[in-house]
C-alpha positions as CSV (number, residue, x, y, z in Angstrom):
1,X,-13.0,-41.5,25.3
2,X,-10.9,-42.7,21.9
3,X,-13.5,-41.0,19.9
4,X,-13.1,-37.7,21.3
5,X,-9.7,-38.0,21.6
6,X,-9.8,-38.9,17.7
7,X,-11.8,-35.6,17.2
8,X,-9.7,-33.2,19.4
9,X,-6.5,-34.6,17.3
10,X,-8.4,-34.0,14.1
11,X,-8.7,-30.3,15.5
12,X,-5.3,-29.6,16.6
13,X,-4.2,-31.1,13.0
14,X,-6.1,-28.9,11.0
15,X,-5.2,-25.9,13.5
16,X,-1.9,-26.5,13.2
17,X,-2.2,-26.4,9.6
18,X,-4.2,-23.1,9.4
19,X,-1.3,-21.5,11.0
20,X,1.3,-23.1,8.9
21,X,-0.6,-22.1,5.4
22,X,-1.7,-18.5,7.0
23,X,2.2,-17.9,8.2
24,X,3.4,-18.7,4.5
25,X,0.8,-16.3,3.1
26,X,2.3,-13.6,5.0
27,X,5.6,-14.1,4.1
28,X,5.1,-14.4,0.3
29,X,3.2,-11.0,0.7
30,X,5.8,-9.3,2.5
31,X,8.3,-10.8,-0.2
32,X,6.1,-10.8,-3.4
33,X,3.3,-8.8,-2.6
34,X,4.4,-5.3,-1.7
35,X,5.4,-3.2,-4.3
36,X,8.0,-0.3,-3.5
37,X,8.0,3.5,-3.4
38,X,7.0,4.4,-7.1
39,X,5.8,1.4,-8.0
40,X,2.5,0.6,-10.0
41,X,-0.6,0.2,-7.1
42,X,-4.8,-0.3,-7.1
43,X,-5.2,0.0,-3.1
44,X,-3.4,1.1,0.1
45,X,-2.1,-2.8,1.0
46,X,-0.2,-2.9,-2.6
47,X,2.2,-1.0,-1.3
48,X,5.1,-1.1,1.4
49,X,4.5,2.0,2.7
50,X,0.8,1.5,2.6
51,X,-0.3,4.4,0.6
52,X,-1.3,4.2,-3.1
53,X,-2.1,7.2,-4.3
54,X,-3.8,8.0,-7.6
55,X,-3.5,11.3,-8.4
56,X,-0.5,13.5,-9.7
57,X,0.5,16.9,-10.5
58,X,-0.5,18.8,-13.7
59,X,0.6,22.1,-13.5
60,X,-0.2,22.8,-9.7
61,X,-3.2,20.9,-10.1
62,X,-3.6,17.5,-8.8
63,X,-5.7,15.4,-10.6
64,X,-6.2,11.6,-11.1
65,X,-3.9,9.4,-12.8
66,X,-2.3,6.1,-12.4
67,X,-1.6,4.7,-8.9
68,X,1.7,4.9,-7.8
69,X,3.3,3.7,-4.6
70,X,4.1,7.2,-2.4
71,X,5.5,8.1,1.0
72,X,5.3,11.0,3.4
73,X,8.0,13.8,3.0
74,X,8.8,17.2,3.9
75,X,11.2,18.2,1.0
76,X,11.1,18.0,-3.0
77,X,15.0,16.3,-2.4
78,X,12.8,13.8,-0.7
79,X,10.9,12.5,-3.5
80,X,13.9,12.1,-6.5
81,X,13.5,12.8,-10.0
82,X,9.8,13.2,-11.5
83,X,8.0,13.5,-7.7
84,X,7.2,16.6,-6.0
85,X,6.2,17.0,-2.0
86,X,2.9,18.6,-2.2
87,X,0.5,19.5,0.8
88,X,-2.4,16.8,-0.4
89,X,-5.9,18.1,-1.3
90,X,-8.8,16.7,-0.9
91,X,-9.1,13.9,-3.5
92,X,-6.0,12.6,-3.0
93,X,-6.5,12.4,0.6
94,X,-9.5,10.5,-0.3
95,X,-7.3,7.5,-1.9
96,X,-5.0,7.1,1.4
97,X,-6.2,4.8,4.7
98,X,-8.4,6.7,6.9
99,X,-6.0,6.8,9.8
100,X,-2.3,7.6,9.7
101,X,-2.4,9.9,6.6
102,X,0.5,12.2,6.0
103,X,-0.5,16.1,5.3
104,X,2.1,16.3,2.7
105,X,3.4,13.5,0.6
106,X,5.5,12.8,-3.0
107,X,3.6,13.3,-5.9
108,X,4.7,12.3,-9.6
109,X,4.6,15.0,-12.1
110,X,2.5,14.5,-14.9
111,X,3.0,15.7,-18.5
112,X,1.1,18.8,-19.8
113,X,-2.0,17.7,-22.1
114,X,-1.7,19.8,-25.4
């Protein structure tokens, strides 16, 4: 009976710390992890809002570019300076999460190539 009893403790301490080292994970990504609205991003969970998206504006075409932390909005006053609400297209539909994705959503605007 001692030797299970050993075993079962052996268990609950390693348990124990799994859920100790997986709850201080989560916080330093919700601190450290998350960037904010604008901010640089390479995938969906980068950002707070959870949508990276890597395309901008060039004219009134959207085309790919840098990924930057956006957000869903109905208004241009939405976004601030540099960001327009656009209805997305296609391709940059493609770069947000498959469910919850906003129709239209802030897009930086991108300088004109000569």
């Amino acid at each position: 009976m001692s030797r299970l009893r050993r075993v079962l403790d052996r268990i609950g301490t390693v348990g124990v710390g799994l859920v100790i080292f997986l709850g201080s994970v989560l916080v330093w990504w919700n601190m450290c992890g998350q960037g904010p609205y604008r901010d640089r991003c390479r995938w969906n969970g980068g950002c707070d809002s959870f949508l990276c998206l890597r395309h901008g504006l060039r004219g009134t075409d959207q085309v790919e570019s840098a990924g930057r932390c956006t957000r869903k909005c109905g208004a241009d006053s939405e976004c601030g300076e540099g960001y327009r609400c656009v209805e997305l297209g296609s391709g940059a539909r493609d770069d947000l999460p498959p469910f919850g994705k906003p129709k239209r959503a802030c897009m930086p605007v991108l300088p004109a190539t000569p």
